[in-house]
C-alpha positions in Angstrom: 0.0 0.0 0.0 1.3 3.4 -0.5 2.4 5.5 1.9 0.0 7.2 4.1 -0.1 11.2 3.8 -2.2 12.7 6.3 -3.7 16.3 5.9 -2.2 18.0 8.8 0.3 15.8 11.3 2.4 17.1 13.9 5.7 18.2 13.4 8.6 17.8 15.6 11.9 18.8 15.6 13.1 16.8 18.1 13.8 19.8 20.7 11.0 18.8 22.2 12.3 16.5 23.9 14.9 18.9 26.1 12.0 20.0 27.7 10.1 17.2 28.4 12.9 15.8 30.0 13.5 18.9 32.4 9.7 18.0 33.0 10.5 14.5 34.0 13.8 15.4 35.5 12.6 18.0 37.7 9.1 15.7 38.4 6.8 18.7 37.1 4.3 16.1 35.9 1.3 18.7 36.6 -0.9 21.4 35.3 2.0 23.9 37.0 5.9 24.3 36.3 8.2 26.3 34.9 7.7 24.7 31.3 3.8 26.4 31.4 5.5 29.8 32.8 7.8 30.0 29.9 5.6 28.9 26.9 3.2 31.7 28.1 6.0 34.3 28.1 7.2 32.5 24.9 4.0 33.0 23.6 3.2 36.7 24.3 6.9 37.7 23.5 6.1 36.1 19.7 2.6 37.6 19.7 2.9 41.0 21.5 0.4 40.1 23.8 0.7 41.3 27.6 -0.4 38.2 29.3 -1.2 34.7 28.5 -2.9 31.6 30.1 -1.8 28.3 28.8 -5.0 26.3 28.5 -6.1 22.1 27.5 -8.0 23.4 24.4 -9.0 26.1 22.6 -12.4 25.5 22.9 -11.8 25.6 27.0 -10.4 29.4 25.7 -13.5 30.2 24.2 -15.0 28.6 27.1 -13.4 30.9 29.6 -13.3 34.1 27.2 -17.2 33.6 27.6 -16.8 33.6 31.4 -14.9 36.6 31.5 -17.2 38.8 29.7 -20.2 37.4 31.5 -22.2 35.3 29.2 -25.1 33.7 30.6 -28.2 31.6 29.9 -30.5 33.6 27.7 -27.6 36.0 26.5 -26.8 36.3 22.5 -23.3 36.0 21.4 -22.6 36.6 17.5 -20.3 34.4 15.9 -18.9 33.4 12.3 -20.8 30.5 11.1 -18.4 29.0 8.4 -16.4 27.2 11.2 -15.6 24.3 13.0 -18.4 23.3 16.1 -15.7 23.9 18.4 -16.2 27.6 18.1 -20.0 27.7 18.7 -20.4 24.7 21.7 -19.1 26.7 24.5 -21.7 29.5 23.8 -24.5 26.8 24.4 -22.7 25.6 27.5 -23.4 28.7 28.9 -26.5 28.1 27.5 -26.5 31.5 25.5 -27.7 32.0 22.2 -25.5 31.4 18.8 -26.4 34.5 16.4 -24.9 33.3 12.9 -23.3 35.5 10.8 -22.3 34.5 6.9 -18.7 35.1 5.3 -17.6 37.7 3.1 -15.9 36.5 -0.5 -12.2 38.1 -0.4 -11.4 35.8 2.9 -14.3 33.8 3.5 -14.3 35.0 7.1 -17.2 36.9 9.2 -18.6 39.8 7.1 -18.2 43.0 8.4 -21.2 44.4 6.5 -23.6 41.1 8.2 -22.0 42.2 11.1 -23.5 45.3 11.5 -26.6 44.5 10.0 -26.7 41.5 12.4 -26.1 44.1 14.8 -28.3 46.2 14.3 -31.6 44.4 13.3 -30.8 42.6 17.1 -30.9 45.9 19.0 -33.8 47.0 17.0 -35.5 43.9 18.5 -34.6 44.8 22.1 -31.9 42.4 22.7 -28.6 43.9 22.0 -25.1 41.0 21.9 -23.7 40.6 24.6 -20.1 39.8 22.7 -19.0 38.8 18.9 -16.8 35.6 18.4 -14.8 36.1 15.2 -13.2 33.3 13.5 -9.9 33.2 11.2 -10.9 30.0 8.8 -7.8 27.9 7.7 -5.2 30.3 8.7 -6.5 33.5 7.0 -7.4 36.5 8.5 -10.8 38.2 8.1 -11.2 42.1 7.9 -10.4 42.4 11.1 -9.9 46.1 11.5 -13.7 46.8 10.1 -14.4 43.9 12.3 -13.3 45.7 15.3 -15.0 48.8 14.2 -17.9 47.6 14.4 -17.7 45.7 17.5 -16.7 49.2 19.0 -19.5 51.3 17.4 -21.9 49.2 19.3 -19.4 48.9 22.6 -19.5 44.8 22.3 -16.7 42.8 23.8 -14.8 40.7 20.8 -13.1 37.6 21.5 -10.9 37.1 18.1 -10.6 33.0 17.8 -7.1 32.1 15.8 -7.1 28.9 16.6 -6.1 27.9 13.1 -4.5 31.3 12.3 -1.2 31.4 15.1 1.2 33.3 13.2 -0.5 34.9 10.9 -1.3 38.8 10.6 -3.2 41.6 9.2 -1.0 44.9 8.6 1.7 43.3 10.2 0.0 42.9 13.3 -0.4 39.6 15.1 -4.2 37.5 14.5 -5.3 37.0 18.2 -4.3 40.1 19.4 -6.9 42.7 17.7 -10.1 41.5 20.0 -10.4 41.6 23.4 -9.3 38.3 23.8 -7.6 36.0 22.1 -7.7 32.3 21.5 -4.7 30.0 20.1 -5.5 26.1 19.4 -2.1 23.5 19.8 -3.8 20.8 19.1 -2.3 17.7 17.4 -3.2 19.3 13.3 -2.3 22.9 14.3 0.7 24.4 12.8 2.2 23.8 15.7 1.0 21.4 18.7 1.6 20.1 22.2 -0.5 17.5 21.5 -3.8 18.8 23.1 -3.6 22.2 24.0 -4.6 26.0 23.7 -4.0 29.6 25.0 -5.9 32.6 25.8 -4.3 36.0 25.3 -4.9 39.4 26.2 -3.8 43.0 27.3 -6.2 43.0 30.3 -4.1 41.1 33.5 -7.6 40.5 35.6 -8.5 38.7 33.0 -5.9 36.1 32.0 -5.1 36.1 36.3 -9.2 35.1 36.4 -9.0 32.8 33.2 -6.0 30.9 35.2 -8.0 30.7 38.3 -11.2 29.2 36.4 -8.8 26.8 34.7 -7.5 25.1 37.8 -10.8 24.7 39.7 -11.1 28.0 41.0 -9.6 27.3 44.3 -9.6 30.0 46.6 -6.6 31.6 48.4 -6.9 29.2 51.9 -5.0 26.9 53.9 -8.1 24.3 53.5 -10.0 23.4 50.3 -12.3 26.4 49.5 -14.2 26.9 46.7 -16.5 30.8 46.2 -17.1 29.7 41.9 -17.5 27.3 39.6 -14.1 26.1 38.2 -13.2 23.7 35.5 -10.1 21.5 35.0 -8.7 23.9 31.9 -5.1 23.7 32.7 -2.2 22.6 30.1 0.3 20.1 31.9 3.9 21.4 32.6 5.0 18.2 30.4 2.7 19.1 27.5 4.1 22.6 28.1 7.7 21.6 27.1 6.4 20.2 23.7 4.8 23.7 23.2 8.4 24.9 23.8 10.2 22.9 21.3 7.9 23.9 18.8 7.8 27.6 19.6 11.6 27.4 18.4 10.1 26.0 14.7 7.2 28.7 14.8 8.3 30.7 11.6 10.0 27.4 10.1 6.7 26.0 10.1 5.2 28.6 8.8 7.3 29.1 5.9 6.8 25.6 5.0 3.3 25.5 5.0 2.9 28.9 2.7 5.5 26.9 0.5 3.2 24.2 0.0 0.4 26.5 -1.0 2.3 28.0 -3.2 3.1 24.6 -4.5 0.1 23.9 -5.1 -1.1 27.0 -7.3 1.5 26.5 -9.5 0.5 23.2 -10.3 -3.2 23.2 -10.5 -4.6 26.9 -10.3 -4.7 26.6 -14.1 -7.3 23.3 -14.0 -10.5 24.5 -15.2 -12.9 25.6 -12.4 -9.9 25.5 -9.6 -10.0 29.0 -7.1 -7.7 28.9 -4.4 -8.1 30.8 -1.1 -6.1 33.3 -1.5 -4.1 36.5 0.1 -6.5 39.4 -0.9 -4.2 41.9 -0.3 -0.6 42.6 0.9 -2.5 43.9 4.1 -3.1 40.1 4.9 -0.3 37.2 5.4 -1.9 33.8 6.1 0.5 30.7 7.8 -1.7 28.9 5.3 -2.7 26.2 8.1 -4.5 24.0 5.9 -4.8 25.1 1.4 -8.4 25.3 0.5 -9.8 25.2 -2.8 -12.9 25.5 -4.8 -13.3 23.5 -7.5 -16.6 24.5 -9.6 -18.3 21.5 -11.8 -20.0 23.6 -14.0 -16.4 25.3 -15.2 -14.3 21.7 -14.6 -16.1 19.4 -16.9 -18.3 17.8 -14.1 -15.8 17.6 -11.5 -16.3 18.0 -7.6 -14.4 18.3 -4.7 -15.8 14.9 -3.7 -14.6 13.3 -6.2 -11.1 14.8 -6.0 -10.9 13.6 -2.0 -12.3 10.1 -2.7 -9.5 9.6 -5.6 -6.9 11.0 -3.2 -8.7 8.4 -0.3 -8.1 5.6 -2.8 -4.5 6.6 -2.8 -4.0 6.7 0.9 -3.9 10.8 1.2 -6.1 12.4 3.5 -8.1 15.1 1.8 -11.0 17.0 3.6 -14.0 19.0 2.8 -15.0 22.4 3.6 -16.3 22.9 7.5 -20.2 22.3 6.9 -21.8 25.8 8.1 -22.9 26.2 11.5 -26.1 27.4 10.7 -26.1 23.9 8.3 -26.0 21.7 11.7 -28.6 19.6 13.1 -27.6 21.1 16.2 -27.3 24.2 15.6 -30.1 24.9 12.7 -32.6 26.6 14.7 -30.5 29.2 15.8 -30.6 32.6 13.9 -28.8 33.2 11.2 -27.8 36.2 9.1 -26.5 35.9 5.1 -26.6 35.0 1.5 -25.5 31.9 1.9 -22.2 32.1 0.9 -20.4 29.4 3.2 -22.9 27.2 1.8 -22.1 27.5 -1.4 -18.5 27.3 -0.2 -19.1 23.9 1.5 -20.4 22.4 -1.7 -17.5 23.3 -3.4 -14.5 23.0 -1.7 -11.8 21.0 0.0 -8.8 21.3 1.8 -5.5 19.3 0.5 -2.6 17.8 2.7 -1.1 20.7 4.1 1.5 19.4 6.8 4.8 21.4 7.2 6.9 17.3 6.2 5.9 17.1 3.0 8.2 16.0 0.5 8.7 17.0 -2.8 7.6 13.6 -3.7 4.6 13.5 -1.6 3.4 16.7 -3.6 4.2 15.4 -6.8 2.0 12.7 -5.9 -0.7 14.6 -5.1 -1.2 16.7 -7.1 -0.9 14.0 -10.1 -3.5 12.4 -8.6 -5.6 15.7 -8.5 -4.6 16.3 -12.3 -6.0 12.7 -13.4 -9.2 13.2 -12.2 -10.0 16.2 -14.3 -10.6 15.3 -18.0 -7.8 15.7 -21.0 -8.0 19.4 -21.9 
């Protein structure tokens, strides 16, 4: 059988191991240590963000962001709906509302033109958001500016999620780090991983010193077990810490890498009839190109769909994947307002994401994209 290409795998460089080690060494086999105190300075230092809590998930970021800005049961949060669940389950365990909000076409990220309709139409109901959840898909950042302009006119909280976007930046400024609060995901497809994991950032110290008392079961400052709130086991291990460590060293390695591959890609099969790749809009926007996403139209390529591409690459042992499926698309989540033109819809029937992992070989892209190139008729 051929070789097995995944879509996203870890990465390691093998430095990793230094710190696990100290870990062991040292017996820091817990959700404190001086491997979780360094990755969060490690983090903010590569970020410019202030202060940082090192967290199991990204979703428990999102989960705690929430927390922070006091969302509730009956309160409406507005978030991107061309996204993974992940983004949208924490605002039902609070059991607030999901407000949907479609994609514009340049990035495919939250529209800042829904936004303020979304916005507006809300207040003019008599329930105004309580906070706006903005999503980076695949690595490249939305409008984030106009984003935050908005968010501001109506003086509502946003919590920027970058889970698949750490590294990249719009004007040269960090993604993460133009909301309120930011959210990182580490886990085991990210561009870089510590196996499970996540961070929340921000400028605002009460918060992240809060987010890290939430995360370790909000025990209270006492000699005995005491306990004033709920608290939730959120905390990334000192040992899962150290791979975050190693792989903060490879950060802009990784990065490079993966834009290579994309650009890899484009060369070879941009030209295939009905083929549109997500692409930089501008120079304002520089993508780590987390996963390469592309459209492929049946009515321009002779017949052929994405699904047809991923099963031919499935047949060959490479790991393809559609589009996320729209929030607002979800058995769960499909009676919950939503706000568009269906856009990510039209997105999802189209598109697919191929192997995108920073070890790719030359000949593992040659393979691919041969296999792509078969399935498309003679020209």
């Amino acid at each position: 059988m051929n070789k097995k290409i995944y879509l996203s795998p870890p990465h390691m460089s093998g430095d990793e191991r230094k710190y696990i080690d100290d870990a062991f060494d040292s017996n820091w086999i817990a959700p404190v240590g001086p491997n979780i105190n360094e990755f969060e300075r490690e983090i903010c230092q590569y970020t410019d963000s202030k202060y940082c809590a090192a967290l199991s998930s990204g979703t428990a970021a999102i989960h705690l962001a929430l927390l922070l800005l006091g969302i509730e049961k009956g309160d409406e949060v507005i978030a991107s709906t061309f996204t993974f669940a992940a983004t949208i389950n924490p605002i039902i365990y609070q059991q607030a509302t999901p407000i949907l909000v479609e994609s514009e076409p340049g990035s495919w990220n939250m529209s800042p033109d829904f936004l303020q309709e979304t916005i507006s139409k809300r207040v003019n109901e008599g329930k105004k958001p309580k906070a706006i959840l903005f999503v980076h898909i695949y690595g490249m950042p939305g409008k984030i500016e106009k984003i935050k302009e908005v968010a501001n006119k109506f003086d509502i909280p946003l919590i920027e999620d970058a889970s698949e976007a750490f590294g990249s930046k719009y004007n040269g400024k960090m993604l993460g780090t133009f909301g309120d609060l930011g959210v990182y995901s580490f886990n085991g497809n990210k561009i870089i991983t510590t196996s499970g994991g996540g961070a929340l950032v921000s400028n605002n110290k009460k918060w992240i010193d809060q987010a890290i008392h939430l995360a370790t079961q909000a025990r209270d400052e006492a000699h005995h077990y005491q306990h004033s709130q709920i608290g939730y086991n959120y905390r990334l291990s000192n040992v899962l810490a150290g791979i975050g460590r190693g792989q903060m060293e490879v950060i802009d390695q990784r990065i490079s890498m993966r834009r290579a591959v994309n650009q890899f890609y484009k060369m070879q099969l941009d030209s295939l009839p009905g083929v549109q790749f997500l692409t930089e809009p501008s120079a304002e926007y520089f993508s780590n190109h987390w996963l390469t996403a592309l459209l492929i139209d049946p009515d321009q390529s002779g017949g052929v769909t994405a699904d047809q591409v991923i099963k031919k690459l499935a047949d060959q042992n490479i790991e393809a994947r559609p589009f996320w499926k729209p929030m607002h698309l979800q058995p769960v989540f499909e009676s919950y307002p939503y706000y568009g033109d269906g856009l990510s819809k039209r997105l999802f029937e189209k598109g697919l994401c191929l192997p995108s992992g920073s070890s790719l070989t030359e000949n593992d892209l040659l393979r691919i994209v041969e296999i792509v190139k078969g399935v498309f008729p003679t020209i």
